[in-house]
C-alpha positions, 0 to 999 in steps of 0.5 A, spaced: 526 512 524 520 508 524 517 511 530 518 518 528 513 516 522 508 515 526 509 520 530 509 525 524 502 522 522 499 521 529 498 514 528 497 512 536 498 516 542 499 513 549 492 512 554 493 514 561 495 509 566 486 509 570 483 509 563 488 503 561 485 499 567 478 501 565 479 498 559 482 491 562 477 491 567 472 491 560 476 485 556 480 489 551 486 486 551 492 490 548 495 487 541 502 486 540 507 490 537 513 487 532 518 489 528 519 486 521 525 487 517 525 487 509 530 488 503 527 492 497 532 490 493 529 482 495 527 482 487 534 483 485 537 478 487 538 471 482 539 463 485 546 462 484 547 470 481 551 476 482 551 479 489 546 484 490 547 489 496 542 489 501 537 495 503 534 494 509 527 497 512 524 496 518 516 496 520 513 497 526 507 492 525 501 490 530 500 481 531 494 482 527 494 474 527 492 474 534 487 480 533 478 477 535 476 481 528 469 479 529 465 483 524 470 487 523 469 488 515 475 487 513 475 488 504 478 493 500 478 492 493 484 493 488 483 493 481 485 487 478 491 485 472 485 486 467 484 493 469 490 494 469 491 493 461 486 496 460 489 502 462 495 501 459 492 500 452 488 506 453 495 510 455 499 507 448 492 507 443 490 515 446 498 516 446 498 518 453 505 518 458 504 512 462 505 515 470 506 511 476 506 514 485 507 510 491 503 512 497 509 514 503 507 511 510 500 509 506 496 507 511 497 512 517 494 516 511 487 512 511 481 514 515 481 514 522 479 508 526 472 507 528 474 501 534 479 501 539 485 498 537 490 498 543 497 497 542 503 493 547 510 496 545 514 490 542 520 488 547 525 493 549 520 499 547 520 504 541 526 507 543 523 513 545 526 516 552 518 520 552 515 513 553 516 509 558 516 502 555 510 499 558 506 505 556 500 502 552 498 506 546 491 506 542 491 506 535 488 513 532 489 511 524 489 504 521 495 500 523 499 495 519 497 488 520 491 490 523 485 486 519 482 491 517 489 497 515 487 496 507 479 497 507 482 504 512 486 507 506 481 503 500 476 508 503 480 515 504 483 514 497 477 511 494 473 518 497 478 523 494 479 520 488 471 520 487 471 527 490 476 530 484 470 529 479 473 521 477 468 516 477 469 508 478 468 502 473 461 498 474 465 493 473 472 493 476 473 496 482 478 500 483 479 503 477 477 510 476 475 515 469 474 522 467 470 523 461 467 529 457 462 528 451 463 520 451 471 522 451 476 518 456 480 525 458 484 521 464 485 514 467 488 511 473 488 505 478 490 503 485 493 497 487 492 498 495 499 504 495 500 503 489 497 508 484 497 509 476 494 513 471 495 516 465 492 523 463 491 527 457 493 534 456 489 539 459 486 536 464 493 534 468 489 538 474 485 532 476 491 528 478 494 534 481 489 535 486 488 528 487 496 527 488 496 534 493 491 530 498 498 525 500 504 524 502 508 520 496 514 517 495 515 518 488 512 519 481 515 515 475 514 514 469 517 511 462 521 506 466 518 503 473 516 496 476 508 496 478 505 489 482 511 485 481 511 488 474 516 492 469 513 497 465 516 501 460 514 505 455 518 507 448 518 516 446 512 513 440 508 511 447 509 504 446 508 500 452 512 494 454 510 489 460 514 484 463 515 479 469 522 478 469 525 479 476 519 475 479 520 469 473 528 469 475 527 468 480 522 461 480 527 456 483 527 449 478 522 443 481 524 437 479 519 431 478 520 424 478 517 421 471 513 417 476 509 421 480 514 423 486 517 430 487 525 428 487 
């Protein structure tokens, strides 16, 4: 199923057996690819606490730990839990419906690399009949593990988000406002794939067109987890945040009075 994302998103494409050797014959070398398994239901689970059945996802990744990124630039903002609040206190002050979206497969949704990335498929291949195992692909779109994957989709959202007509803070990167006659009219902010906003009515049109640009998972609101978070926001437009399952989820350290850990 993974495989198949990429293939949606034309993420990489298989280089020709002679052009491959040119390549080589110049010093690229391909980069290895890897599986990695996660559970999202991970945050869930409590030390010693109920049994919490798992759900697995696979992720085709690259070793970006054995990547020569050498002046490869490599930032790519997110705004930070100050600039989070602030949104959150605009949305509860303003009574705003708070609103939170989840970019699917987000980096293959960002710019298009300008570097050569070639990919070595992981042992035992892609399960992909059409593709012979040995077949080195070349990378079209940013690729997770990659050093720079964030900054390709920090700039391809930043673009769009800007070009809707939102401006970005001088001061927090990654947090963006529209305003009319000195009134904030919407608000929103990103944390790599992850997106919140708040909108008054009227002017949902500025989150409509943003939202059309990318494939999401889902939208939420009311009740949802943001960065590690739980936000919940009341019917009167109160907003509550917590940290609970993280919290929980700290197992006790026991200290020796005498300055050794036990």
């Amino acid at each position: 199923m993974e495989w198949e994302k990429w293939k949606q998103f034309n993420a990489a494409e298989p280089v020709a057996a002679d052009q491959l050797r040119e390549l080589l014959a110049q010093g690229h070398r391909p980069l290895p690819l890897q599986w990695i398994e996660t559970d999202k239901n991970d945050h869930r689970r409590r030390p010693n606490g109920p049994y919490v059945a798992p759900s697995f996802k696979s992720r085709l990744v690259s070793r970006g730990d054995l990547e020569d990124a050498t002046g490869v630039r490599t930032d790519s903002p997110t705004c930070d839990l100050e600039g989070q609040s602030l949104l959150l206190s605009w949305c509860a002050c303003e009574k705003v419906r708070l609103k939170a979206g989840d970019i699917s497969n987000a980096y293959f949704q960002g710019q298009p690399v300008d570097r050569l990335i070639l990919l070595k498929q992981p042992p035992g291949g892609l399960g992909d009949t059409s593709i012979a195992d040995d077949t080195v692909l070349a990378a079209r779109v940013p690729i997770y593990g990659t050093k720079d994957a964030g900054r390709g989709l920090w700039k391809q959202l930043r673009s769009d988000i800007v070009a809707t007509g939102l401006k970005e803070n001088a001061i927090m990167r990654a947090l963006y406002y529209f305003q009319v006659d000195g009134d904030i009219k919407c608000m929103l902010a990103t944390h790599v794939d992850d997106m919140i906003w708040g909108v008054k009515e009227g002017f949902e049109y500025l989150i409509d067109q943003l939202l059309a640009k990318f494939s999401l998972k889902k939208v939420e609101q009311d009740s949802f987890r943001f960065c590690g978070r739980e936000v919940n926001q009341d019917s009167d437009y109160t907003i509550h945040v917590t940290c609970k399952d993280n919290v929980e989820k700290v197992e006790r350290v026991n200290y020796d009075p005498k300055g050794r850990l036990a």
